[in-house]
C-alpha positions as CSV (number, residue, x, y, z in Angstrom):
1,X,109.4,-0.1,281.6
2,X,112.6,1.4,282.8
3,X,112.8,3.2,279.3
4,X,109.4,4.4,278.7
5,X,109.6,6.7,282.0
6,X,112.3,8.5,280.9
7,X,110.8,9.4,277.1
8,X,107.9,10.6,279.5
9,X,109.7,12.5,282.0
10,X,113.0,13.6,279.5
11,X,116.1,14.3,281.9
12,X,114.3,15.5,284.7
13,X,114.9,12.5,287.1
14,X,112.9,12.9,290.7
15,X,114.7,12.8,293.8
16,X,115.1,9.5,295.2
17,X,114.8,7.8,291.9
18,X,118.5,6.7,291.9
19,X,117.6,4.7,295.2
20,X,114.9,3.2,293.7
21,X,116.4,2.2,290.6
22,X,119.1,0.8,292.3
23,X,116.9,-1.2,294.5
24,X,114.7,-2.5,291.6
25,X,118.3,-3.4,289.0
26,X,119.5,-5.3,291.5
27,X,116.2,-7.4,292.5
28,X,117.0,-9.4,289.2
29,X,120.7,-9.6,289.4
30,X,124.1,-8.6,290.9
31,X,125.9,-5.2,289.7
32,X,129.1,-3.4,289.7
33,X,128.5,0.3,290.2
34,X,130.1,0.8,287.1
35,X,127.4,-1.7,285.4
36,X,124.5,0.4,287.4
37,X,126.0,3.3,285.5
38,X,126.2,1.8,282.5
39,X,122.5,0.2,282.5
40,X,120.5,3.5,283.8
41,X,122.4,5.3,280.2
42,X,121.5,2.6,278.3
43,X,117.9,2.1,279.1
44,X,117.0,5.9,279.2
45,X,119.0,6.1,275.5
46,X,121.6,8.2,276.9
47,X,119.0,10.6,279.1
48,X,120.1,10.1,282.1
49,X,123.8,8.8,283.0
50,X,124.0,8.9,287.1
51,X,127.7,9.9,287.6
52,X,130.1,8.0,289.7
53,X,129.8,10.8,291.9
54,X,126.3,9.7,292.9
55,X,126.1,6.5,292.4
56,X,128.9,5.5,295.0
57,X,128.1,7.2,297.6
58,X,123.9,5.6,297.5
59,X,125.9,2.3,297.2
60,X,127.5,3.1,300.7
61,X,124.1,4.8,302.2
62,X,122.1,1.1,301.2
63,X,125.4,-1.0,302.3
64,X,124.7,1.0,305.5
65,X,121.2,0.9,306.1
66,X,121.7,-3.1,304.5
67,X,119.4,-3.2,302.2
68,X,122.0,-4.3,300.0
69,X,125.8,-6.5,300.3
70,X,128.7,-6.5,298.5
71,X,129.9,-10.3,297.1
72,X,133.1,-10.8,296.5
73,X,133.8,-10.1,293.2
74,X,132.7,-6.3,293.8
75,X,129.2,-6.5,292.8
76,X,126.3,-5.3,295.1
77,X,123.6,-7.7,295.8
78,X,119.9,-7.3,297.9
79,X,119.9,-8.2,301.0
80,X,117.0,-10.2,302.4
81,X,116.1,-6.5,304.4
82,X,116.2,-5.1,301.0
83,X,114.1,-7.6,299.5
84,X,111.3,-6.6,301.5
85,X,112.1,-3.2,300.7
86,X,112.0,-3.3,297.4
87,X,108.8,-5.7,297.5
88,X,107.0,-3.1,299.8
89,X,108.0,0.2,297.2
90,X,106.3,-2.6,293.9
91,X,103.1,-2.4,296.2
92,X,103.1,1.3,297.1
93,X,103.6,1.3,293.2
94,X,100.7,-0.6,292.7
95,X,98.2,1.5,294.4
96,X,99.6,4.9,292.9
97,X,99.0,3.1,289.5
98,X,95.6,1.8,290.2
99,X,94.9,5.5,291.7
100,X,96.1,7.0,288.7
101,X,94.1,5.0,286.6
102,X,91.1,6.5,288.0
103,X,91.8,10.2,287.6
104,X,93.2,9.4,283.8
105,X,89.7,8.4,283.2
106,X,88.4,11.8,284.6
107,X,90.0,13.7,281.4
108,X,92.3,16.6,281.9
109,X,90.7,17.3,285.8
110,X,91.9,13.8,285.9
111,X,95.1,14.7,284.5
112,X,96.0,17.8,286.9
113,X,95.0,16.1,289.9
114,X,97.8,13.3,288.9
115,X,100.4,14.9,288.1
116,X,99.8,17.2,291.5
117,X,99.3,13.8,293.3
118,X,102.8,12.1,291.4
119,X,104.8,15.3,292.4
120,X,103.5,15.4,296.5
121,X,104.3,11.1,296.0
122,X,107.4,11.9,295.0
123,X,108.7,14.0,297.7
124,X,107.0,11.6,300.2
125,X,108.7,8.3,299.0
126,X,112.0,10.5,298.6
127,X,111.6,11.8,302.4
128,X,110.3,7.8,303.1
129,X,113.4,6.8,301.7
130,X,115.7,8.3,303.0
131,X,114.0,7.8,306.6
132,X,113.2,4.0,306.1
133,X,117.0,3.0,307.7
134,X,115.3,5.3,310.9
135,X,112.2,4.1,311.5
136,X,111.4,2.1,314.4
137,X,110.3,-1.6,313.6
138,X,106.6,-0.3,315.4
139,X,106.5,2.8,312.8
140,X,107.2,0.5,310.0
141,X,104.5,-2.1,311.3
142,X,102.2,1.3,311.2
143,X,103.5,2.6,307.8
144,X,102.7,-0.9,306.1
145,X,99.5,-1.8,307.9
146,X,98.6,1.7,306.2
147,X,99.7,0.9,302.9
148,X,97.8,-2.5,302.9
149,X,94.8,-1.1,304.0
150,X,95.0,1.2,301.0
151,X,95.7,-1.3,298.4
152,X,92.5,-3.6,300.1
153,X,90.2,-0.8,300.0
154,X,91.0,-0.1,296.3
155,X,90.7,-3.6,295.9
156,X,87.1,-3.2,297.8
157,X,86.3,-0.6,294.9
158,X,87.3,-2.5,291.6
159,X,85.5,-6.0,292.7
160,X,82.3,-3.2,293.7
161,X,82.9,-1.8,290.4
162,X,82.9,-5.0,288.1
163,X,80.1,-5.9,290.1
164,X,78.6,-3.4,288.8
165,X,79.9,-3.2,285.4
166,X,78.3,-6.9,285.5
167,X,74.2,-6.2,286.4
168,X,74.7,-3.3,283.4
169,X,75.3,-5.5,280.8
């Protein structure tokens, strides 16, 4: 998956993608930051290779904000915190897909409005991101509850449109 996003997007990797790709490596297994480096070259064939120089320091920022832990053979780990978080940014991910889905089918309008849409989505999970560690506990309750009320009422929309998919036939 990993791979196929960067022959789409060439070297041009988004803000906050480093974060994110940290978050979602580590979900499976522990890493050395050397390791994290090493993976992100070899799954975008030699793209994108995150230096030292900015790798580190997002190790500290999550080790701060505890999203992730450090065992002790030097390999970072999720925390349960960054379980969740990383759980919560696969959802968001699932509604911008299923969104996306739509507007491919609307042809090249379709295709304007989504890349305009992924660019804005960008620069608000980047800003989310790198706010998360500051929100309250209520304005992450809020910024959730929002989220899941998307996701249901795009839910809401594909069941309506099978259903009507269904009587067609």
């Amino acid at each position: 998956m990993i791979a196929e996003w960067f022959q789409r997007v060439g070297s041009s990797v988004p803000r906050g993608f480093s974060r994110y790709f940290i978050l979602e490596l580590l979900k499976n297994t522990p890493h050395t930051g050397k390791e994290i480096i090493d993976y992100a070259a070899e799954q975008s064939n030699g793209i994108w290779k995150p230096s030292p120089g900015l790798i580190y320091p997002l190790l500290g920022r999550l080790l701060d904000e505890e999203l992730i832990e450090e065992t002790e053979d030097g390999k970072y780990q999720l925390t349960e915190k960054g379980e969740n978080t990383a759980s919560d940014v696969d959802k968001v991910n699932d509604i911008v897909k299923k969104q996306l889905e739509v507007l491919f089918r609307l042809g090249n309008v379709g295709r304007f409005v989504a890349v305009d849409l992924l660019e804005k989505i960008a620069a608000m999970g980047s800003i989310l991101s790198s706010n998360f560690s500051n929100m309250t506990d209520d304005e992450t309750k809020k910024y959730k509850l929002f989220l899941e009320s998307e996701l249901k009422k795009i839910q809401e929309k594909e069941t309506s449109e099978k259903g009507k998919e269904i009587k067609i036939d």
